[in-house]
N, C-alpha and C positions, 0 to 999 in steps of 0.2 A: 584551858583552850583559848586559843588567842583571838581577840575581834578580829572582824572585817575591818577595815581602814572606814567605809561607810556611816557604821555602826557607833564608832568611835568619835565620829563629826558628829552624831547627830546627841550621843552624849551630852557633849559639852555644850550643848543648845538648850538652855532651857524653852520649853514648851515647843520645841520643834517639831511641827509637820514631818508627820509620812508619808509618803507614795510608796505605796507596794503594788508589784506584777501579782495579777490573779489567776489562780491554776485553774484548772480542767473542773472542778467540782462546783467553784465559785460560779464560774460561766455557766454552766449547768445549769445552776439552781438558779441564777437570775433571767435565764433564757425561758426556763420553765415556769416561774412562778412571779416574774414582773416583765416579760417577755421585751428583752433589750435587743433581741433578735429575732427575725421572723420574715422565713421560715428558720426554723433550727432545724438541724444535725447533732445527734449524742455523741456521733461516734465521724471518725474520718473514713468517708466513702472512696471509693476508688473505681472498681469496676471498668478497667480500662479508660478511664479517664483521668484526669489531673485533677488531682486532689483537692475536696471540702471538707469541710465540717471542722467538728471540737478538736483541737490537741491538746497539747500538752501545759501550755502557758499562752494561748490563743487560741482564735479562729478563723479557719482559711476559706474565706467569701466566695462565691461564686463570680462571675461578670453574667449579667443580661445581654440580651439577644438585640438588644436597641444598640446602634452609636451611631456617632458623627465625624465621619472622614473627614482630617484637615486635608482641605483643596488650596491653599492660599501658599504653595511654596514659590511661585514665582510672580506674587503679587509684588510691586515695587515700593509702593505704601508701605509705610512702619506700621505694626498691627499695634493697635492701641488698645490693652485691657478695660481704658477708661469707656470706650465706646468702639467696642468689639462687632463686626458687621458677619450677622449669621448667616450672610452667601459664602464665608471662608469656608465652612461644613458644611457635609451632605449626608444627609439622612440615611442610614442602612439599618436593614432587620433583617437578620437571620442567624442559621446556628455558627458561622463561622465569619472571620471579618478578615481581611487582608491590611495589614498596613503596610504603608509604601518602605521605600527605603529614605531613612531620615528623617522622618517623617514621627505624624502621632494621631491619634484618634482621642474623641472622647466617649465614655462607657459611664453603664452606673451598675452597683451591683444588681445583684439578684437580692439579695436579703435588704429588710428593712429595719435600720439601728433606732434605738429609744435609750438615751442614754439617762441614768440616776444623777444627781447634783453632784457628787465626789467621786465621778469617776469620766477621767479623760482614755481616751484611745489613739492609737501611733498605727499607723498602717505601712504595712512593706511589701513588695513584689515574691512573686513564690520564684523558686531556684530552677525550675522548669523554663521559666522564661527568661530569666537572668543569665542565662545561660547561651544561650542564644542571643544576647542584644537587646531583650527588650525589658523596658523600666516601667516600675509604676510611680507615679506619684499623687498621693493623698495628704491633704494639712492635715493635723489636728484634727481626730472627735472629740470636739468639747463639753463639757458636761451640762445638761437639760439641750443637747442638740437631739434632733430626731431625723429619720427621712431618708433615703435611698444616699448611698456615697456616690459623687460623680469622683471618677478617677479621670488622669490623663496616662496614658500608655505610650511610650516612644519607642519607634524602634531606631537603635541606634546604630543598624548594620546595614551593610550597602546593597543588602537583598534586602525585597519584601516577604514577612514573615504573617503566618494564621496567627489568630486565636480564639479559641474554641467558648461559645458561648453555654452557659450554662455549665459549667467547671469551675475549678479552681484558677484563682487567678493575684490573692493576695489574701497575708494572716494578717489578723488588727488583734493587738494586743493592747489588754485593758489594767489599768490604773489604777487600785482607786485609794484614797485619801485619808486621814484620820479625821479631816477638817471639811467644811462644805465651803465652796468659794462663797464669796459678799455676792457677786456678781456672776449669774450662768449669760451660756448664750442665747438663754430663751426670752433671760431678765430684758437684755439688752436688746430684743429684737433683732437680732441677726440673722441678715440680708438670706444666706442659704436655708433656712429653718424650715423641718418639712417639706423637703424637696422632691417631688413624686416622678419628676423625670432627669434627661442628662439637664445641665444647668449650668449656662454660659456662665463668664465672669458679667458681675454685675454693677 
């Protein structure tokens, strides 16, 4: 049977590092018995709603009921990450949010991440909304990171578009390592660590 091309590089490495995707059983048992998630789903919900919980090679998060409307599309100022001015947002709670057109909000999940030392996480928008225009983007779960994900959500279409709070709204799919880093993001104090609500740049 012939290798993978992958399989084959990592051969010829002595003592090479592996990252491997983890299936449905692994998430399971780390959800349940060191709880890297929380609340957890065993199984993918539906019930007329857009989709959470466990799959196949991930998990598809919820969004919370919290965000923060970007209001600053016709400020003249260059927005500065360095020193971010929180009148650009406006605070909204409820079960459904409107984003403008071209526009983006900020959100944090529903679930709360705990991550192990050799294991990073990649998060991506679910196909329901990609569909329509609207993107998620989430950096890196890095490993010994903990604390609610703020995502940013765009909607990239010249209508404004819902999105349903308390659903599905992106999978993170998890990593994990043969090897434990020198350095986690907990070692290093970093700035997001345990982060209990949305969370400007800082």
């Amino acid at each position: 049977m012939k290798k993978a091309a992958w399989s084959v590089v990592h051969a010829d490495i002595p003592n090479a590092e592996v990252m491997s995707i983890r299936p449905d059983s692994w998430i399971k048992r780390m959800a349940l018995e060191h709880e890297i998630i929380k609340p957890f789903e065993s199984k993918q919900i539906r019930k007329g709603s857009i989709s959470y919980g466990l799959s196949s090679y991930g998990y598809d998060i919820r969004i919370a009921d919290e965000f923060k409307i970007f209001k600053g599309a016709n400020t003249v100022a260059a927005i500065d990450p360095k020193k971010i001015n929180p009148d650009l947002f406006e605070d909204y709670k409820g079960n459904t949010c409107i984003i403008p057109p071209n526009s983006f909000i900020l959100a944090r999940s529903f679930e709360y991440f705990k991550l192990p030392r050799n294991v990073l996480c990649l998060c991506t928008g679910k196909s329901t909304y990609a569909r329509i225009g609207v993107i998620v983007n989430v950096t890196p779960l890095e490993p010994c990171w903990e604390g609610y994900i703020t995502m940013e959500i765009s909607n990239t279409s010249p209508a404004p578009v819902k999105v349903y709070a308390n659903e599905g709204i992106a999978q993170v799919v998890f990593f994990e390592s043969d090897e434990t880093c020198e350095v986690s993001y907990s070692d290093r104090k970093g700035k997001y660590q345990a982060q209990k609500n949305i969370t400007l740049p800082k």
